[in-house]
C-alpha positions as CSV (number, residue, x, y, z in Angstrom):
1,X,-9.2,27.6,-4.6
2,X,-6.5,28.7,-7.0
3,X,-6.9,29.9,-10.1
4,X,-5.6,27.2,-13.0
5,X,-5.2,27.9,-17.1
6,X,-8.0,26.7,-18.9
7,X,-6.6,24.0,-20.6
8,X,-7.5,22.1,-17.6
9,X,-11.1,22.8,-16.5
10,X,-11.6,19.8,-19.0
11,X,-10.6,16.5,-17.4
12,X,-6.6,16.2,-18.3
13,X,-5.1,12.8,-17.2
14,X,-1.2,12.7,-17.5
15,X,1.9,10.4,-16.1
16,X,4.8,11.5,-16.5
17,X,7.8,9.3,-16.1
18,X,11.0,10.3,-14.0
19,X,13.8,7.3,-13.2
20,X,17.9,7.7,-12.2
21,X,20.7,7.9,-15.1
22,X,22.0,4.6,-13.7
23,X,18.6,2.5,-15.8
24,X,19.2,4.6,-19.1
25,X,23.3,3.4,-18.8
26,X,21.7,0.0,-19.1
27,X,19.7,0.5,-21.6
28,X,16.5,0.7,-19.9
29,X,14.6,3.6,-19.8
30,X,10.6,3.9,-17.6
31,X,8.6,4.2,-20.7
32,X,10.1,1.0,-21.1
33,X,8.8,-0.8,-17.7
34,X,5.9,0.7,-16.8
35,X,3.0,3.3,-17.9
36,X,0.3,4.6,-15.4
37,X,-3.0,6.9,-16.1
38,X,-5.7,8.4,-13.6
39,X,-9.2,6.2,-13.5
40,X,-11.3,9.2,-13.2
41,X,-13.9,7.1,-11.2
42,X,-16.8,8.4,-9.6
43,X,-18.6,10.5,-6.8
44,X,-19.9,8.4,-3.7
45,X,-23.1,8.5,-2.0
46,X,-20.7,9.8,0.5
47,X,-20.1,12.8,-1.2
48,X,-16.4,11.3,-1.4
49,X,-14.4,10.9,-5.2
50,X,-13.8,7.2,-6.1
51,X,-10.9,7.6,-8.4
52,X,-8.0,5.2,-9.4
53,X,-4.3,5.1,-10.1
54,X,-3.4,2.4,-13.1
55,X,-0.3,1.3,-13.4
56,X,0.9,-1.3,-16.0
57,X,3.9,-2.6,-16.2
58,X,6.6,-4.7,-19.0
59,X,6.5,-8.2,-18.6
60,X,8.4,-10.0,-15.5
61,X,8.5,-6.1,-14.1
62,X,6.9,-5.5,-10.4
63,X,5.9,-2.8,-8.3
64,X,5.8,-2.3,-4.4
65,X,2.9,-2.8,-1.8
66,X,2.4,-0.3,0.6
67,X,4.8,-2.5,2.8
68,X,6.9,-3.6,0.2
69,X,9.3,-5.6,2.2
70,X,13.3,-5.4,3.2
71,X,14.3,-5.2,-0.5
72,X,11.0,-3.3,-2.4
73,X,10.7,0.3,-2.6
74,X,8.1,1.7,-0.6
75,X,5.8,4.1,-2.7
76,X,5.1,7.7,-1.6
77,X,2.3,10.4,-2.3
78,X,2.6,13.9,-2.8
79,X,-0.5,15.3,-2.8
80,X,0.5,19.2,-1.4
81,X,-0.4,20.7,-4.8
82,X,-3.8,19.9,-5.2
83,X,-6.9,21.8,-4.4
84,X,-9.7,21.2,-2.5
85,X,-8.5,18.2,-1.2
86,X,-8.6,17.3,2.4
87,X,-7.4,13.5,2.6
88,X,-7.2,10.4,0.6
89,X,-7.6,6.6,1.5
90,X,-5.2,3.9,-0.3
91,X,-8.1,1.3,-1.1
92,X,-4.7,-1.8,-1.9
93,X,-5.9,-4.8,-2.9
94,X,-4.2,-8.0,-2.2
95,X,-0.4,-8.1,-3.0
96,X,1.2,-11.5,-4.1
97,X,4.7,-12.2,-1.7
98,X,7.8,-12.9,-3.5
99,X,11.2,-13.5,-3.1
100,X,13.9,-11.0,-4.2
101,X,17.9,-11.5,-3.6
102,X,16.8,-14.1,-0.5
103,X,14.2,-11.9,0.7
104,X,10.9,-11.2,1.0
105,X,8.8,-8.6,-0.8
106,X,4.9,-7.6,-1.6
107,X,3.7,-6.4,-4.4
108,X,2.2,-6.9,-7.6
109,X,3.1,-8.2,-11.5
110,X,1.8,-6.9,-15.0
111,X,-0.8,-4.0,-13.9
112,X,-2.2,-2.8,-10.1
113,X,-5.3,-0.5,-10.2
114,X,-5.0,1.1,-6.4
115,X,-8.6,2.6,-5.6
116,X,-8.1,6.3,-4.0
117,X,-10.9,7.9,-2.2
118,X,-10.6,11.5,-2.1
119,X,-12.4,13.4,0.4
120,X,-13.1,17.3,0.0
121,X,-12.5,20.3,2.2
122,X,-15.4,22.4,0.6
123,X,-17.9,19.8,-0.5
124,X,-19.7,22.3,-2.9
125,X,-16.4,23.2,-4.6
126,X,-14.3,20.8,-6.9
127,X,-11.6,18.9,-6.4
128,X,-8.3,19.2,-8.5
129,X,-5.9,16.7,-8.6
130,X,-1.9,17.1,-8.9
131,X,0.3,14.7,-7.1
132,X,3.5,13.1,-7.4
133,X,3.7,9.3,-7.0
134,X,6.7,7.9,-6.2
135,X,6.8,4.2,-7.1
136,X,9.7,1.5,-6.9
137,X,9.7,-1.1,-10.2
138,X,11.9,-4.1,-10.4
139,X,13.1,-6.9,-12.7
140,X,17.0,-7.8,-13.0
141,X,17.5,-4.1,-11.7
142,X,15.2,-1.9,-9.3
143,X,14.8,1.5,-10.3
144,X,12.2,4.4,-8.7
145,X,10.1,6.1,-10.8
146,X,8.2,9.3,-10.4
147,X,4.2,9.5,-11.8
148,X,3.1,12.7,-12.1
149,X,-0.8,12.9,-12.0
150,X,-2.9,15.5,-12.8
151,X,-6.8,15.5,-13.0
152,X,-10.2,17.5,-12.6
153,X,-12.3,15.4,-10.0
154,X,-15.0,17.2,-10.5
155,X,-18.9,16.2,-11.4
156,X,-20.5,13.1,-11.2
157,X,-18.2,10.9,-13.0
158,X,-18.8,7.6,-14.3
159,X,-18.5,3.8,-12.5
160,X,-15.4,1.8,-13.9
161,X,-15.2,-2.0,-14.3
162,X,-11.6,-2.1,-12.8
163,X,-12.0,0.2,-10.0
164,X,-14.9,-2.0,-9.1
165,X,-12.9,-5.2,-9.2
166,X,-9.9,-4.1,-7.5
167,X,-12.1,-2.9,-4.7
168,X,-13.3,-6.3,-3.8
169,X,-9.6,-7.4,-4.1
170,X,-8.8,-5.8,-1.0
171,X,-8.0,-8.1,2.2
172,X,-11.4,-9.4,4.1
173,X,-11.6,-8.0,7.8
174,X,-11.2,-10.0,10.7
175,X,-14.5,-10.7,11.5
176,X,-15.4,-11.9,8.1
177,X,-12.4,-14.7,8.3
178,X,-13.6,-16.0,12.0
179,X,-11.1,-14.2,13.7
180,X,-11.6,-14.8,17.2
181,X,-8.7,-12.7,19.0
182,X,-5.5,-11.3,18.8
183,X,-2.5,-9.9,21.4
184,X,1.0,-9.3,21.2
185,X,4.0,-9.9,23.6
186,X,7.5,-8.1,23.6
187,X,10.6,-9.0,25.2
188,X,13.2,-6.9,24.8
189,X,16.7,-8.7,22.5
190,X,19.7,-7.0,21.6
191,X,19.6,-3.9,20.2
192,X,15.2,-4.7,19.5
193,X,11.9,-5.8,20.5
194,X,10.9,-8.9,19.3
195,X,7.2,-9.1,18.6
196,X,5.6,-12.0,19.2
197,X,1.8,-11.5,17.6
198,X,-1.0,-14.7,18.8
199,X,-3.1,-14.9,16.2
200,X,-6.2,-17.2,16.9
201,X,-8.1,-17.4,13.4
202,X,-9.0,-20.2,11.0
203,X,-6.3,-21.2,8.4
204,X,-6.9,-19.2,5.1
205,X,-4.1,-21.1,3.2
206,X,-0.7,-22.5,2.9
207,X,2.2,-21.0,3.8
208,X,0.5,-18.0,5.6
209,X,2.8,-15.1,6.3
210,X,1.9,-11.9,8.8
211,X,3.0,-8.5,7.9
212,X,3.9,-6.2,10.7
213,X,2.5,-2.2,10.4
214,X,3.8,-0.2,13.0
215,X,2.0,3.1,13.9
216,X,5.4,4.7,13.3
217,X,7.0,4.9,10.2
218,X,11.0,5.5,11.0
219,X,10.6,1.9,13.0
220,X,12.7,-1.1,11.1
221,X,10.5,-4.0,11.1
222,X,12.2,-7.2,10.4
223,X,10.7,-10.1,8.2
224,X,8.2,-12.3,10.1
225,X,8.8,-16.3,11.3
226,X,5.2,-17.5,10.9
227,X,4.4,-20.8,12.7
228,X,0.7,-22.6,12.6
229,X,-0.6,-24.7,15.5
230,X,-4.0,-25.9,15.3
231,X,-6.4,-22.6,15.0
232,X,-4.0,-20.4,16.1
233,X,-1.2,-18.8,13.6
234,X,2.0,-17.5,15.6
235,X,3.8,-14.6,14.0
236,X,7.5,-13.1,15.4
237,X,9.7,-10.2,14.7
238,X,11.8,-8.1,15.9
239,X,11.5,-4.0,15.7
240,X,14.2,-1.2,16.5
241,X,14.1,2.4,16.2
242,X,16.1,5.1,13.7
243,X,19.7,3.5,13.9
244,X,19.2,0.8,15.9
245,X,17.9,3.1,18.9
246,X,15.5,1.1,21.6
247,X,12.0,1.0,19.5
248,X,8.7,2.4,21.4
249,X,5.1,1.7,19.9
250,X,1.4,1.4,21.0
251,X,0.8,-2.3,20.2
252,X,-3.3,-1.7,20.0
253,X,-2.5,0.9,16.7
254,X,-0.5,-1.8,15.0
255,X,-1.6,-3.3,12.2
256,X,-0.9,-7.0,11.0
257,X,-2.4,-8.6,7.7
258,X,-2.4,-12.0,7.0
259,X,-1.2,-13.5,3.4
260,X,-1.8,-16.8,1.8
261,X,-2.8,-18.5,-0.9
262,X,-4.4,-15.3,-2.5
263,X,-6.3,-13.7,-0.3
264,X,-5.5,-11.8,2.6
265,X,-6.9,-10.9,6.7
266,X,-6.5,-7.3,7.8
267,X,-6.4,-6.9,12.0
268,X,-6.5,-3.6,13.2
269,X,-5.0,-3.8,16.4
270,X,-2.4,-6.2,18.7
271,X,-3.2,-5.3,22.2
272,X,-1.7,-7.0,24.7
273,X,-3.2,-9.8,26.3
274,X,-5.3,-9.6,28.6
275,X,-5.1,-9.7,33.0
């Protein structure tokens, strides 16, 4: 493990704010928007670190899902300078879907506490936290901002009220909403795939809208057209690769969730169907 000053063997939580010169020429400068801490959090029976990232944001301002949509600003994580820190899991909870400039987006208003499970390389070592969040935040104007967290994750730690909430604000699983299948058909259209996903599940609320995750990330993914028949919900969209090159995926490692009415339906996998 590398060695560090020892101003931070205590715990030391920081964000530090980064955005373009184009926001401050308008007057508008991150401080302003948004503000975002470390939830310290607490060590699992696992052996894992339940920590958190809080960030709170202005009035009317938003932040980005980890899909945020054709016009959000996907966030990013830059975790290379830590120590002792082998992977993390993005615990989101449920994002609200709005519209932005005619289309569609996912995200969040006024604060988001994301849940981040850290697991160790060295379980009898501690972990050390230094990362680099890169987050998009909108109102009139969008603007990225960098968070710069830093944080001993060491000991036992403490439970936290919010982390605890926005864990059980994270999208049910299949099963638990009485999903009872799902496949996906492609046809090939010009210049992409459309992506026709058969979703048979009860209705969880009006107005449902499926998100497309592809297992690769450099593949566009266009917004879905969602159509409900009875018990089973109908999702379409079309999918090309890095400048409009012929896309390529395995449909059982893409992921689709399921939005509406608050609450949300994670499914794991679209295989095609069956015989």
């Amino acid at each position: 493990m590398t060695d560090r000053p020892s101003r931070l063997a205590m715990i030391v939580f920081c964000a530090a704010l980064v955005a373009p010169a184009g926001a401050f020429a308008q007057g508008i400068r991150p401080a302003d928007a948004v503000s975002a801490r470390l939830l310290p959090g607490w060590q699992t029976a696992q052996g894992t670190r339940m920590a958190a990232l809080r960030v709170d944001l202005a009035p009317d301002w938003k932040t980005y899902w980890r899909v945020p949509g054709e016009a959000g600003i996907p966030p990013q994580f830059d975790l290379s300078a830590s120590s002792n820190i082998a992977s993390v899991r993005m615990h989101w909870p449920v994002p609200r879907v709005f519209d932005q400039a005619g289309m569609r987006s996912y995200g969040y208003f006024d604060r988001l506490v994301l849940p981040m499970e850290f697991t160790p390389v060295d379980s009898q070592q501690p972990m050390y936290l230094d990362a680099e969040v890169a987050i998009g935040v909108c109102r009139e104007i969008c603007m990225p901002v960098t968070l710069e967290l830093a944080g001993d994750l060491s000991g036992a730690g403490a439970g936290d009220a919010a982390i605890t909430a926005a864990l059980d604000q994270q999208p049910e699983t299949g099963a638990h909403a009485g999903l009872r299948g799902a496949h996906c058909t492609v046809s090939p259209v010009e210049g992409a795939l459309e992506v026709t996903a058969h979703i048979d599940m009860p209705q969880i609320g009006n107005r449902e809208i499926a998100v497309f995750e592809m297992p690769r990330a450099d593949l566009w993914v266009s917004e879905t057209d969602n159509h409900r028949e009875g018990s089973r919900l109908t999702a379409r969209a079309e999918v090309s690769g890095p400048g409009g090159a012929p896309a390529s995926f395995d449909r059982s490692e893409m992921r689709i969730t399921v939005l509406a009415g608050g609450r949300a339906v994670e499914i794991d996998s679209c295989p095609p169907p069956a015989g």
